[in-house]
C-alpha positions in Angstrom: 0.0 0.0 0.0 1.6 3.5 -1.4 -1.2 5.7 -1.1 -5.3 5.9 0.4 -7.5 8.4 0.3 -11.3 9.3 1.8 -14.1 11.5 -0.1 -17.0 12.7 1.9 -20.2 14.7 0.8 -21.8 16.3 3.2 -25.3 15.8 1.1 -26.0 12.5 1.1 -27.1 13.4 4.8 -29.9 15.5 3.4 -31.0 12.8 0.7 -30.9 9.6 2.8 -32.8 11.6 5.9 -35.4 12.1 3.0 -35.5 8.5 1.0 -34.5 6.7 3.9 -32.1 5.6 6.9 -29.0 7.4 7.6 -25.8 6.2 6.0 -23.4 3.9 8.0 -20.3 4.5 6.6 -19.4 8.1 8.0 -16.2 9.9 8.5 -15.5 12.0 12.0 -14.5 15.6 10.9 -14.3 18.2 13.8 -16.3 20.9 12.7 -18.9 19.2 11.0 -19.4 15.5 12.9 -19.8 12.2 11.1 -20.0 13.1 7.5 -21.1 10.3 5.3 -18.4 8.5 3.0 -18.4 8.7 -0.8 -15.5 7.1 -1.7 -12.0 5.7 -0.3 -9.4 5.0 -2.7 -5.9 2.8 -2.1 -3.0 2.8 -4.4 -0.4 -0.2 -4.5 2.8 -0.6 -5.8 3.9 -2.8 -9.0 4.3 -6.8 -7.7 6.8 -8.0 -10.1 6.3 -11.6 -9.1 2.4 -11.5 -10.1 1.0 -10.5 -14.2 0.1 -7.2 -14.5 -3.1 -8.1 -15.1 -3.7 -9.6 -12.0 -1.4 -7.3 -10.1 -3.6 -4.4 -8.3 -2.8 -0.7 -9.0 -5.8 1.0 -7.7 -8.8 0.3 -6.1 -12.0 2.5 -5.6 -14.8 1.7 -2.7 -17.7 3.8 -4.3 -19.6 3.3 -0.8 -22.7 6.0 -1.4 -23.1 3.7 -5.3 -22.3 0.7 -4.1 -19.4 -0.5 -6.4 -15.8 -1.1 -6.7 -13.6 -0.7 -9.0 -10.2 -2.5 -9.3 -7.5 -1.2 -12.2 -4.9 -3.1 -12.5 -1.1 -2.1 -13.5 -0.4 -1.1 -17.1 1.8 -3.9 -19.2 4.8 -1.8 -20.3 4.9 -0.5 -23.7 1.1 -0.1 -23.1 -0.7 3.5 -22.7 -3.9 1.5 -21.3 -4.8 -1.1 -19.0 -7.5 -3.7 -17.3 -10.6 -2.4 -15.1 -13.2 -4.1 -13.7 -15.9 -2.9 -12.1 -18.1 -4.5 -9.2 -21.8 -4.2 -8.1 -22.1 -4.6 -4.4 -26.1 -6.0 -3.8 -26.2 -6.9 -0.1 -22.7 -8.3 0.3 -23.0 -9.8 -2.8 -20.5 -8.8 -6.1 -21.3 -9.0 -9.7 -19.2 -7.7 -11.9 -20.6 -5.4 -15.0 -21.6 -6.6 -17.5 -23.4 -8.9 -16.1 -23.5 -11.0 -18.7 -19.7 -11.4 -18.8 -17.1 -13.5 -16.2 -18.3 -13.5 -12.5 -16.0 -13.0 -9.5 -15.8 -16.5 -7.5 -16.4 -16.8 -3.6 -12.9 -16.4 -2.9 -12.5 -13.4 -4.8 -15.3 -11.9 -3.5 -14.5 -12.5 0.4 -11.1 -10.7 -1.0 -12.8 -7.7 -2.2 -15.3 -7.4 0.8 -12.1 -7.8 3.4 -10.4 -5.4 1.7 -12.6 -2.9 2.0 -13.2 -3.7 5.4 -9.5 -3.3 5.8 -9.4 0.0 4.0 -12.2 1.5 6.4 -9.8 0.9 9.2 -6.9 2.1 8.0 -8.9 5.6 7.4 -9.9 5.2 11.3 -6.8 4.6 12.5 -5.2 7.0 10.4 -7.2 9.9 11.7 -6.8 8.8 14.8 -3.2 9.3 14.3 -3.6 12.2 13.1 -5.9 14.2 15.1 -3.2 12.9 18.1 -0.4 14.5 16.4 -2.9 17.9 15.7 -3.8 18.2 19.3 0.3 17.6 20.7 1.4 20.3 18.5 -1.5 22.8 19.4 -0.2 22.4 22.8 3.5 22.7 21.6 2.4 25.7 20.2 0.5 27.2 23.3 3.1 26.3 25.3 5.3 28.5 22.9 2.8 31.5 22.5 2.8 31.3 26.5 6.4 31.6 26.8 7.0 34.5 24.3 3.9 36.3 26.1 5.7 36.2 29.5 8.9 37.3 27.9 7.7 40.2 26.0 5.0 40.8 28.8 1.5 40.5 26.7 -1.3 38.8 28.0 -3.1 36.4 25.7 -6.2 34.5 26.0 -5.2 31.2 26.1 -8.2 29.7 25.1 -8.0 31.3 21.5 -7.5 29.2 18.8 -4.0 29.0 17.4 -2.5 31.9 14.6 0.4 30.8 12.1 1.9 34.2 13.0 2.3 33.3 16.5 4.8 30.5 16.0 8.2 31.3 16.3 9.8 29.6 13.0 8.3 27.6 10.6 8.1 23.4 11.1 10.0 21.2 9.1 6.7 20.3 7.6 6.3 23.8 6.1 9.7 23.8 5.0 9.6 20.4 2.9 6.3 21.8 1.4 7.6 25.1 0.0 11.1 23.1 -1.3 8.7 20.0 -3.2 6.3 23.0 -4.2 9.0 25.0 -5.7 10.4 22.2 -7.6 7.4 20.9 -8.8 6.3 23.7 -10.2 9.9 24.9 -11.8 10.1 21.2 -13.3 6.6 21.0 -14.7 7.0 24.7 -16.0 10.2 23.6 -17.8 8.6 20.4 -19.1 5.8 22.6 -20.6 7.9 24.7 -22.5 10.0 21.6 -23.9 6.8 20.5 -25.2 5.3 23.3 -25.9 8.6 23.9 -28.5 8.7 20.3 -30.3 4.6 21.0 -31.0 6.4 24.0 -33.2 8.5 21.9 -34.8 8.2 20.1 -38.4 6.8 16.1 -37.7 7.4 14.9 -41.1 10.8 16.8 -41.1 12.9 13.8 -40.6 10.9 10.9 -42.4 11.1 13.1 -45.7 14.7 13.6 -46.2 15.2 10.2 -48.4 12.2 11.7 -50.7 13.2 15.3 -51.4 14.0 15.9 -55.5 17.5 16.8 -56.0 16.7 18.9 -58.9 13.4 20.6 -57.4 14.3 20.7 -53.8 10.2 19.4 -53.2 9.1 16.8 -52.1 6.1 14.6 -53.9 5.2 11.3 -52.7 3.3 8.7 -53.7 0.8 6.6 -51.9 2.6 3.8 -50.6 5.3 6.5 -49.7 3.2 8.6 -48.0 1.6 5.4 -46.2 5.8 5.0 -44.8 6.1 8.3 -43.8 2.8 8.4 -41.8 3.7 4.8 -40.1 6.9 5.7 -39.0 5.6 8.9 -37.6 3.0 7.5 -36.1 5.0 4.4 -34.8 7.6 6.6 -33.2 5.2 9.3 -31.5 3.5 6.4 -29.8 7.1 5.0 -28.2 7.6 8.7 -27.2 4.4 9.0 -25.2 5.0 5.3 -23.8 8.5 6.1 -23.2 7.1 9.3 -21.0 4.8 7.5 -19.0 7.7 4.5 -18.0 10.3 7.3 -16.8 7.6 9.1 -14.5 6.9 5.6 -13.0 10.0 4.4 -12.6 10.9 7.6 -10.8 7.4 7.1 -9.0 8.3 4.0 -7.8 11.9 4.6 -7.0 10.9 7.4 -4.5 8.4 5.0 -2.9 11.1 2.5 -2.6 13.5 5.0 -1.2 10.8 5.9 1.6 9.8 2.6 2.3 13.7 1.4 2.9 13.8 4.7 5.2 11.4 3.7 7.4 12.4 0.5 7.9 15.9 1.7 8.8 14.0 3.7 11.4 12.0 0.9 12.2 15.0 -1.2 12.6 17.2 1.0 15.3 14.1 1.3 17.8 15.3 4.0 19.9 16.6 6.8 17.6 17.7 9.7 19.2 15.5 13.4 18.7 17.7 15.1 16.1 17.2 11.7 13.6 13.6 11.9 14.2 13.4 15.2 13.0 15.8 14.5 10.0 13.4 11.7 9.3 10.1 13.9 9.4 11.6 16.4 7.3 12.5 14.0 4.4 9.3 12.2 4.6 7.1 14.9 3.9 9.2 16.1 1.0 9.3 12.4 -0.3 5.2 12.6 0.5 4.7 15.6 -1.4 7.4 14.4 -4.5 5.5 11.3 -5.0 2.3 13.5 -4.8 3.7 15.8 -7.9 4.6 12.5 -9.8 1.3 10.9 -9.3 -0.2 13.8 -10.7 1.9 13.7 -13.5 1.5 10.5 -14.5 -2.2 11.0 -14.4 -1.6 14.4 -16.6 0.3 12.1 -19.0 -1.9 9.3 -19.1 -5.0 11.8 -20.0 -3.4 14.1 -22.3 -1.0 10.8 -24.5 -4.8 10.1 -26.4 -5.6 13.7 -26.9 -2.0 14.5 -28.0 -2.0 11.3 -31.2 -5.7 12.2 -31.9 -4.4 15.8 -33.0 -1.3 14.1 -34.6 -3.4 11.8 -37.1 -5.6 15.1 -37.6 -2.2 16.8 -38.5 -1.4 14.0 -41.2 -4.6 14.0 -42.4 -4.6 17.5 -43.5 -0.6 17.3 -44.4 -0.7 18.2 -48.5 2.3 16.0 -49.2 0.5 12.7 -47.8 -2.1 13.4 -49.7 -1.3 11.3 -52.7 -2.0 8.1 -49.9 -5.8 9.3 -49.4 -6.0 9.3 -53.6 -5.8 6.1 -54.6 -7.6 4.9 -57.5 -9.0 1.9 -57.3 -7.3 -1.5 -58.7 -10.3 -2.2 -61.7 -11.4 -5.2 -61.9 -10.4 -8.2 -64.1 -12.5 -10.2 -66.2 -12.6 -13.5 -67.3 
């Protein structure tokens, strides 16, 4: 497990209060109570001993629709992959369509227990959370205390905690700004390096071998034309692919990296204060790195069909492959 994440809506109070009973998945949020679930979401990394197809990348708990839906790892060289989605009818899964392959019993009792498992991880995970939340509110009170004695202000105490009134910024905000800063400056860069080759002559290099010596043009003729557009084709497809595997690898190497940290933490037991804080700081800029890359390879994924539909629009309209959209029919022979 890599990543999970919870999705509440705050209106399926008001519509299940209306058509019916109150919803019993619900998430504890301070200001607002138990807010109803829509969705929880895990992430896990690649398995290498287990087919890709078989071998989970992400799975969805639609709780307010009652499905789940498991994608699995893309093959490499691949832009797409499996997805399969589950009705959930009182405990019971079918998958859609429901004229197709059925999970077994087994499978099933996976799924269910998975979820199951998922819902607690959430819990304990805010549990954790809210913990940590209320030791550094009183950290910080106990800070806003002692600078009010020293510069001899009185404060309400009872007042809920200001940013301003801390006396440096926590490693947390620290790590942010750094994994902010060089997100942004490397997806700014990778725009304009894209944003360039879009500029830039497609057919350029798969029309040298068929310029006229004497004229200086180029005039194809279909099955010409037909080997131009392959290639170009052929080659902006490994490009995109080729994209996708260098964000992932680097997706999965940072997850490695952190996991291997924390086991090395794990491993010395009592680790003195100064490592703990070394450790904090470089797991929330890891946290927020493999954040930016998820993103990206999300971006990628998304914009890879948009970006070859507008390249086979490109050679369609390209005059000098129009000779391969010309051809005249082979007439027919008689006997």
């Amino acid at each position: 497990l890599v990543y999970h994440s919870v999705t509440l809506d705050p209106t399926i109070v008001a519509s299940s209060t209306r058509d019916g009973p109150k919803p019993k998945d619900t998430y504890l949020v301070e200001s607002m109570g138990e807010v109803p679930i829509r969705k929880m979401t895990q992430k896990f990394a690649r398995n290498p001993a287990v087919p890709c197809n078989e071998d989970i990348h992400k799975i969805s708990y639609f709780l307010a629709l009652g499905q789940i839906r498991v994608d699995y790892h893309r093959p490499p060289g691949q832009l797409t992959y499996h997805s399969v989605t589950y009705v959930n009818e009182d405990g019971i899964l079918y998958s859609l369509p429901r004229n197709g392959p059925q999970p077994t019993q087994q499978e099933v009792h996976k799924l269910l227990q998975m979820q199951s498992s998922c819902r607690d991880i959430l819990t304990e995970s805010h549990q954790r959370t809210h913990g940590e939340l209320n030791q550094r509110r009183k950290e910080e009170n106990g800070i806003r205390a002692s600078r009010s004695v020293q510069t001899g202000k009185k404060r309400e105490m009872t007042m809920p905690a200001s940013r301003e009134d801390v006396l440096e910024p926590s490693v947390y905000d620290i790590a942010r700004e750094l994994a902010r800063a060089e997100g942004l400056r490397d997806g700014q860069e990778e725009e304009e390096r894209e944003e360039s080759t879009s500029k830039v002559d497609v057919l350029a290099p798969y029309l040298v071998d068929f310029v006229n010596k004497d004229t200086k043009f180029v005039q194809l003729d279909s099955l010409q034309a037909e080997l131009v557009m392959k290639k170009c084709t052929q080659d902006f497809r490994k490009r995109l692919t080729d994209r996708a595997e260098i964000i992932q690898k680097r997706l999965e190497e940072e997850q490695e990296t952190l996991r291997k940290r924390r086991a090395q933490m794990q491993r010395r037991g009592d680790n003195g204060e100064k490592d703990e804080r070394e450790f904090e700081r470089y797991q929330s800029q890891a946290m927020f790195r493999t954040q930016i890359l998820e993103q990206r390879l999300a971006r990628h994924e998304m914009q890879a069909i948009e970006k070859f539909q507008e390249l086979e629009r490109m050679l369609q309209e390209d005059p000098r492959l129009a000779a391969m959209w010309q051809r005249e029919p082979v007439p027919a022979t008689g006997k």
